[in-house]
N, C-alpha and C positions, 0 to 999 in steps of 0.2 A: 504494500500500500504506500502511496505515495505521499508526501509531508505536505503536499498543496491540495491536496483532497480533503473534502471536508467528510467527518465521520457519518454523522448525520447530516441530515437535509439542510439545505441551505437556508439560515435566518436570518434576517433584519430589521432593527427595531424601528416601529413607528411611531404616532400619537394615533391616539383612539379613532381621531377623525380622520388621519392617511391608511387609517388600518383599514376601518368602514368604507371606505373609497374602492380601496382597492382590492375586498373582498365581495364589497356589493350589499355590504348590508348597513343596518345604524351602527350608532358610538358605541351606543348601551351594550347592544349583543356581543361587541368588541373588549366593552369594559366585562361583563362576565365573563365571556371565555377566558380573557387572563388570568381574572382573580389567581388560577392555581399556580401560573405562572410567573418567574422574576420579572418583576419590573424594574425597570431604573428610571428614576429622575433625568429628565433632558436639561439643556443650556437654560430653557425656558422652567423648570422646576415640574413643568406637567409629563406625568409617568408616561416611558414610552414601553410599549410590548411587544415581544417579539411576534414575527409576522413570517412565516413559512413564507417563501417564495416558489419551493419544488411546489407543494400543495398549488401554488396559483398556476402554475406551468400545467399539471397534469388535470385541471380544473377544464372542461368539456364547457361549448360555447352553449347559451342559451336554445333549446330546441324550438320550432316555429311551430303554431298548432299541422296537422293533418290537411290535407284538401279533403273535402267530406266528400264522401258517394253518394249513388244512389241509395244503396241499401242503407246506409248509415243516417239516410234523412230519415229514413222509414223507421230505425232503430230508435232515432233522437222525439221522434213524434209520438211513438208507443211510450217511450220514457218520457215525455212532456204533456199526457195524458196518465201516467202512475202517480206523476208528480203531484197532478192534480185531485187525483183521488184522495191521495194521501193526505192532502191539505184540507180536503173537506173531511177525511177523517179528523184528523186534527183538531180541527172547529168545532165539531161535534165531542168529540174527547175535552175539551176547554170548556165546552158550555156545560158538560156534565160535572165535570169538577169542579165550576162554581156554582152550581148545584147542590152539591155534595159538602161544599165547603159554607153554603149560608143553612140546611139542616142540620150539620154539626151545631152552627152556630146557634139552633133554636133550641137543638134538644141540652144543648150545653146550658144556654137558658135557665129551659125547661126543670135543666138538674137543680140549678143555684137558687129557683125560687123551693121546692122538691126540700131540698136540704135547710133552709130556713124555716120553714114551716116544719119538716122535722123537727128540726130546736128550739121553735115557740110550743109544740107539744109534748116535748119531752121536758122541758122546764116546767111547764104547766102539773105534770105530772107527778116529777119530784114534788112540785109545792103541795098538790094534793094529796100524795104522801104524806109528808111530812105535818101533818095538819093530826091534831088529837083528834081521835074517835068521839061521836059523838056520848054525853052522859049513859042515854041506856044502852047502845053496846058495852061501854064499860062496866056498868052497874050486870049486865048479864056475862058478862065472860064471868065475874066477880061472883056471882052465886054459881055460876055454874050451870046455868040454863042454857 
């Protein structure tokens, strides 16, 4: 191996924004991919990150869509007819489940008033509980009657 070959793929470091240029995408995506990688500080103090160059060489040009065929209109019209099914399922699946979601809402309601009135009758009940007998049950538990 030779001392002017590089071991690995050839790097060079950029700023986020020459990185994004010339990978074709934003800063951001730029500034995450490196995270795991060394950064260094530039002249300018903003982190520059290294930048594969082989990667952009072996990187394949954007493809152009298809010329469509004939059959492939017919394929795109059955699928633009699915499509629309499907969407008016959809609709239909939306309206039942705000359907579904305002009788939750009643019987949920329903429960809260259900469960107050439980505990106005259950209080009620302790009180009348807790209330003395009147005179002659007592006087008759008392003899024994």
């Amino acid at each position: 191996m030779a001392k002017d070959e590089p071991i690995c793929s050839e790097a060079v470091r950029a700023a986020a924004a020459e990185a994004a240029a010339a990978l074709g995408t934003n800063p951001e995506a730029v500034r995450q991919r490196a995270i795991g990688a060394r950064r260094r500080p530039g002249n300018n103090g903003k982190a520059r990150v290294p930048l594969d160059v082989d990667a952009q060489k072996d990187k394949a040009a954007p493809r152009k869509p298809p010329d469509v065929q004939p059959g492939d209109a017919r394929t795109i019209t059955t699928l633009e007819s699915c499509i629309a099914d499907l969407r008016s399922l959809l609709a239909k699946a939306e309206e039942r489940a705000a359907e579904e979601r305002s009788r939750c809402d009643r019987l949920l309601a329903e429960t809260l008033v259900a469960n107050a009135r439980a505990a106005r009758l259950e209080g009620e009940l302790t009180a009348l509980r807790s209330r003395p007998a009147p005179w002659w049950q007592r006087w008759r538990r008392a003899n024994g009657a």
